[in-house]
C-alpha positions as CSV (number, residue, x, y, z in Angstrom):
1,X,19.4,15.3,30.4
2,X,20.8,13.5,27.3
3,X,19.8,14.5,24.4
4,X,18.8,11.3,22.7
5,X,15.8,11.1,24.9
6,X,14.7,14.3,23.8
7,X,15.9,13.5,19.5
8,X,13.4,10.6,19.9
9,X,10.7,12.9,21.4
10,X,11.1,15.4,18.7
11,X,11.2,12.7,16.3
12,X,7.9,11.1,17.8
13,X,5.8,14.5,17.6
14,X,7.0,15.1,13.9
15,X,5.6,11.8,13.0
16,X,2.4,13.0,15.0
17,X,2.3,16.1,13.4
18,X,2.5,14.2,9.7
19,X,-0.4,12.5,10.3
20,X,-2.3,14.9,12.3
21,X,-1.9,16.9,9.1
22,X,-3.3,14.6,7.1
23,X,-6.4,13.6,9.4
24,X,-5.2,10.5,10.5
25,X,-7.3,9.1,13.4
26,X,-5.8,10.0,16.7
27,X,-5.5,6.2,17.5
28,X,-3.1,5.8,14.9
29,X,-1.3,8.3,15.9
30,X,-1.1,7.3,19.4
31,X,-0.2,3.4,18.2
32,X,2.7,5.0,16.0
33,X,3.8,7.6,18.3
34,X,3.0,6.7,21.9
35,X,2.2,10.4,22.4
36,X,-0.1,11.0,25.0
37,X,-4.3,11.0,23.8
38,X,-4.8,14.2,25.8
39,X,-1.6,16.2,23.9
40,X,-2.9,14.5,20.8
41,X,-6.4,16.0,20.9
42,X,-5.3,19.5,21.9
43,X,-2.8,19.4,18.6
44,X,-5.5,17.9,16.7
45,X,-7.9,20.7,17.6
46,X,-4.7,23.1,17.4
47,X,-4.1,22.5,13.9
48,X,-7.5,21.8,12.5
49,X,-9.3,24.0,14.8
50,X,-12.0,21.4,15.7
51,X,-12.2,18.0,17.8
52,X,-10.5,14.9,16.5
53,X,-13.1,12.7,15.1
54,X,-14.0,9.7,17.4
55,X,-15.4,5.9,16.9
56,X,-14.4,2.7,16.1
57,X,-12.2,1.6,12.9
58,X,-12.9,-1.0,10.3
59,X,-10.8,-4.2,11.3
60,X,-9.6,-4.3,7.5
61,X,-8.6,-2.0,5.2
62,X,-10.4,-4.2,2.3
63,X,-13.8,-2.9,4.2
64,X,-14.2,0.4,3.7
65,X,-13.2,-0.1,0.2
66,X,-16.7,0.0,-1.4
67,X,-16.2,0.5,-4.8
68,X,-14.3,-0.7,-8.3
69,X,-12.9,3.1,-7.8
70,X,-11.9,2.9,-4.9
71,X,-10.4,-0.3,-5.2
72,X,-8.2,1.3,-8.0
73,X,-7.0,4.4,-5.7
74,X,-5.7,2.2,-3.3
75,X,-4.0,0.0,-5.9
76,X,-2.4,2.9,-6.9
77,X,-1.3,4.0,-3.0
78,X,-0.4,0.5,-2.9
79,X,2.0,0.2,-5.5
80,X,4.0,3.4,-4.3
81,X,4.2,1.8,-0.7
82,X,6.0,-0.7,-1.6
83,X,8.2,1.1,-3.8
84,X,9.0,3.5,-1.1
85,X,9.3,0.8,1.2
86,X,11.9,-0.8,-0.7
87,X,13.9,2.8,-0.9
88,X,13.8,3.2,2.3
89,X,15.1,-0.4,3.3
90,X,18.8,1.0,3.2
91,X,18.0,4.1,5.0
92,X,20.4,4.1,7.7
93,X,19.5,5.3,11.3
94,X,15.6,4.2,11.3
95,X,14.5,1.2,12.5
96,X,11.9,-1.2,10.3
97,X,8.7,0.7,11.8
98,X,10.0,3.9,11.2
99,X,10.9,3.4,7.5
100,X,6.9,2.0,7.2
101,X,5.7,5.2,8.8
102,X,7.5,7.2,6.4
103,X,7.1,5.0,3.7
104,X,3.4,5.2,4.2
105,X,3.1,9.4,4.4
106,X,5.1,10.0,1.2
107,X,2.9,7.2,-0.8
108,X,-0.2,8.6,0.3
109,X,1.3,12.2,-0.5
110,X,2.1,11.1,-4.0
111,X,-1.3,9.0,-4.7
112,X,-2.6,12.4,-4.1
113,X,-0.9,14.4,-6.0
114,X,-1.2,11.8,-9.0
115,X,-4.9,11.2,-8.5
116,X,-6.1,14.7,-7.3
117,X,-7.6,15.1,-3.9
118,X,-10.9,13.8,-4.8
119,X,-9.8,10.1,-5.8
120,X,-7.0,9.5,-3.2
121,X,-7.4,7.7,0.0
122,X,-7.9,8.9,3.9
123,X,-4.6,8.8,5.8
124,X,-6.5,6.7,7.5
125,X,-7.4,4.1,4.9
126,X,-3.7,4.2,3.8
127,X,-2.5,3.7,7.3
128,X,-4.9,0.1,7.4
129,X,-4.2,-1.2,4.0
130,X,-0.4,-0.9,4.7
131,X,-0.7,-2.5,7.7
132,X,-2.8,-5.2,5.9
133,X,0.0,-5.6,3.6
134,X,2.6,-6.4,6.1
135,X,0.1,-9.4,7.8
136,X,-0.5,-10.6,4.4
137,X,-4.3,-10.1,4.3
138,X,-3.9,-7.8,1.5
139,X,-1.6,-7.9,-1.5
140,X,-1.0,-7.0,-5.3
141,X,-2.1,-9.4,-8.1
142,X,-0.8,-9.3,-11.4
143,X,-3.7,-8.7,-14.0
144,X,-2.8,-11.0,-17.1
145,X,-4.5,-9.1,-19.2
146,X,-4.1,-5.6,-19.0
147,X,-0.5,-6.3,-17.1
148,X,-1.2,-3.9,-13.9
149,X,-1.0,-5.1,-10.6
150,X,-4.4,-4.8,-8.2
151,X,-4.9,-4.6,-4.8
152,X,-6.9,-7.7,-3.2
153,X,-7.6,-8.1,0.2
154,X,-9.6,-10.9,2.4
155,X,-12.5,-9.3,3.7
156,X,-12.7,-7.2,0.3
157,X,-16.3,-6.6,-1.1
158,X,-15.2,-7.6,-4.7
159,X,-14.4,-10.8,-6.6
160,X,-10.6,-11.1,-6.9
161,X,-10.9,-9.9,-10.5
162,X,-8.6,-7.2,-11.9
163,X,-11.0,-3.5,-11.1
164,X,-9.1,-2.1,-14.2
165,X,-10.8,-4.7,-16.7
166,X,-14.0,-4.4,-14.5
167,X,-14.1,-0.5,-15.5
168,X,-13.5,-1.2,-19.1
169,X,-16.3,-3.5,-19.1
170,X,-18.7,-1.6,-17.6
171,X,-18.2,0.9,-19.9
172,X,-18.1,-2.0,-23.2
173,X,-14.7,-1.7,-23.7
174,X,-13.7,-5.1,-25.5
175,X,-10.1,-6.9,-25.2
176,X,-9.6,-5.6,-28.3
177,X,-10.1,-2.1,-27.5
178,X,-7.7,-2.2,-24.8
179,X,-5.1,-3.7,-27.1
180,X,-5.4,-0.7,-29.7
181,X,-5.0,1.5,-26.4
182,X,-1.2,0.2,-26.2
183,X,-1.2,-3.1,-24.6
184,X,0.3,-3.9,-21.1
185,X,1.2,-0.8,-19.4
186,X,3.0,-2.5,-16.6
187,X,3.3,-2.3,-12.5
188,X,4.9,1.3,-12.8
189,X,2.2,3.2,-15.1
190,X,-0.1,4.3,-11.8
191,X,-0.3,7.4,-14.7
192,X,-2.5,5.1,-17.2
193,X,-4.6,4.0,-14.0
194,X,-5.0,7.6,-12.7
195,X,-6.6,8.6,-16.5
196,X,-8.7,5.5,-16.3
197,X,-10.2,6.6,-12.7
198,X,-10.3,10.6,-13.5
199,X,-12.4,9.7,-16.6
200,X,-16.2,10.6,-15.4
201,X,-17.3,6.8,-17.2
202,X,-14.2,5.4,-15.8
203,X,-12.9,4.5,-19.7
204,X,-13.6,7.2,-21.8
205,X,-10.5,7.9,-21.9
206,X,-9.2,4.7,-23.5
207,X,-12.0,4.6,-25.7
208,X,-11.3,7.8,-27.5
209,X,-7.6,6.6,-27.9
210,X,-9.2,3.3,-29.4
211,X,-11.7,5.6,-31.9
212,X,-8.5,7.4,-32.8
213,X,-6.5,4.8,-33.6
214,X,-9.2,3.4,-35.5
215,X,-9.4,6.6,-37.4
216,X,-5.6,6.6,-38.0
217,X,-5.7,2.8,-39.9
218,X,-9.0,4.4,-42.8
C-alpha cells in the first residue's frame, strides 16, 4: 500500500481529533474530514466519555450571536483568523482548505487563551463565522471612532454599529472619555477589547483609566 494514502488518513483523523477536542459538532467534523459518522461518535464518546451532542445548526454564524458580548468575542476570534489565515497562505504542502482548518483551530485557541474560557467562542461558533467570512456574509468593519474593527454579519441580531462604542454607552462612557483612555487602539489591540469584555459592566475598566487621568491633570 503507498504510503500517501495512509499520510492523508493520518492527517484527516488529526484534524478530527483537533476538533473533537474542542467539542466541535460531529458534522463539522465529518464535512472537514470525511471520516466516517460511526468512527466519529465512538472517538467522540472516547475522548469525552459521553455521546456527541445531536441537532440541527444555525444556518449563520451571525445567529447564535445574541449579545453586544458576544459580538465582541467573535470580533476578537475574527481578527486572529484572518491574521493566521494570511500566515498560513505561504505554507507549503497544504492545500487552501487545509490552511482554513488550521487557521481556524489556532484562532479559536488563542481567543481563548486571550479572553479566558468564559468569553471565548464554541469551536463550533468559530467553525460558522469563518465559513461566513469566506462567502462574504460576515466581515470586519472599521469603527471610526474608537479605530477597532467589528464583526458584522447579515442575519446578525444587532444594528451594524461598532459593539465596542455600544458597551461604552451603556455604561455612560462619553467620546470624550474614551479619548482620555488613549485614543484609537487599532485592528491589532484584541488586548484593549479583551479588558473592555472581562470588565463585569463591560467599561469599568476604561472608566477608571479616564478618572485617573483626570486625577493626574488637578
Amino acid at each position: 500500500m503507498s504510503a500517501q494514502p495512509m499520510l492523508e488518513r493520518h492527517a484527516r483523523m488529526q484534524v478530527a481529533l483537533a476538533l473533537i477536542v474542542r467539542r466541535a459538532r460531529l458534522s463539522i467534523v465529518h464535512w472537514e474530514t470525511r471520516i466516517a459518522r460511526d468512527a466519529l461518535r465512538a472517538l467522540y464518546r472516547e475522548v469525552h466519555g459521553e455521546p456527541a451532542p445531536s441537532g440541527q445548526l444555525p444556518t449563520a454564524g451571525g445567529a447564535a450571536i445574541t449579545t453586544r458580548h458576544g459580538q465582541l468575542c467573535a470580533s476578537v476570534f475574527v481578527l486572529f483568523y484572518q491574521h493566521l489565515q494570511r500566515a498560513c497562505s505561504g505554507a507549503g504542502g497544504l492545500d487552501r482548505r487545509s490552511r482554513s482548518i488550521a487557521a481556524m483551530i489556532q484562532a479559536h485557541d488563542l481567543a481563548q487563551l486571550l479572553l479566558g474560557p468564559k468569553n471565548s467562542l464554541e469551536m463550533t461558533l468559530c467553525w460558522m463565522l469563518a465559513r461566513d467570512l469566506r462567502m462574504g456574509s460576515a466581515r470586519l468593519r472599521p469603527c471610526p471612532q474608537c479605530q477597532i474593527r467589528y464583526l458584522v454579519t447579515e442575519q446578525g441580531r444587532f444594528d451594524q454599529g461598532c459593539p465596542l462604542c455600544a458597551r461604552y454607552r451603556s455604561v455612560g462612557l462619553s467620546r470624550l472619555k474614551v479619548g482620555l483612555m488613549g485614543g484609537a487602539f487599532g485592528e491589532d489591540a484584541p488586548s484593549m477589547v479583551s479588558r473592555v469584555v472581562r470588565s463585569p459592566l463591560g467599561g469599568t475598566t476604561g472608566a477608571n483609566h479616564a478618572h485617573e487621568s483626570d486625577r493626574s491633570k488637578r
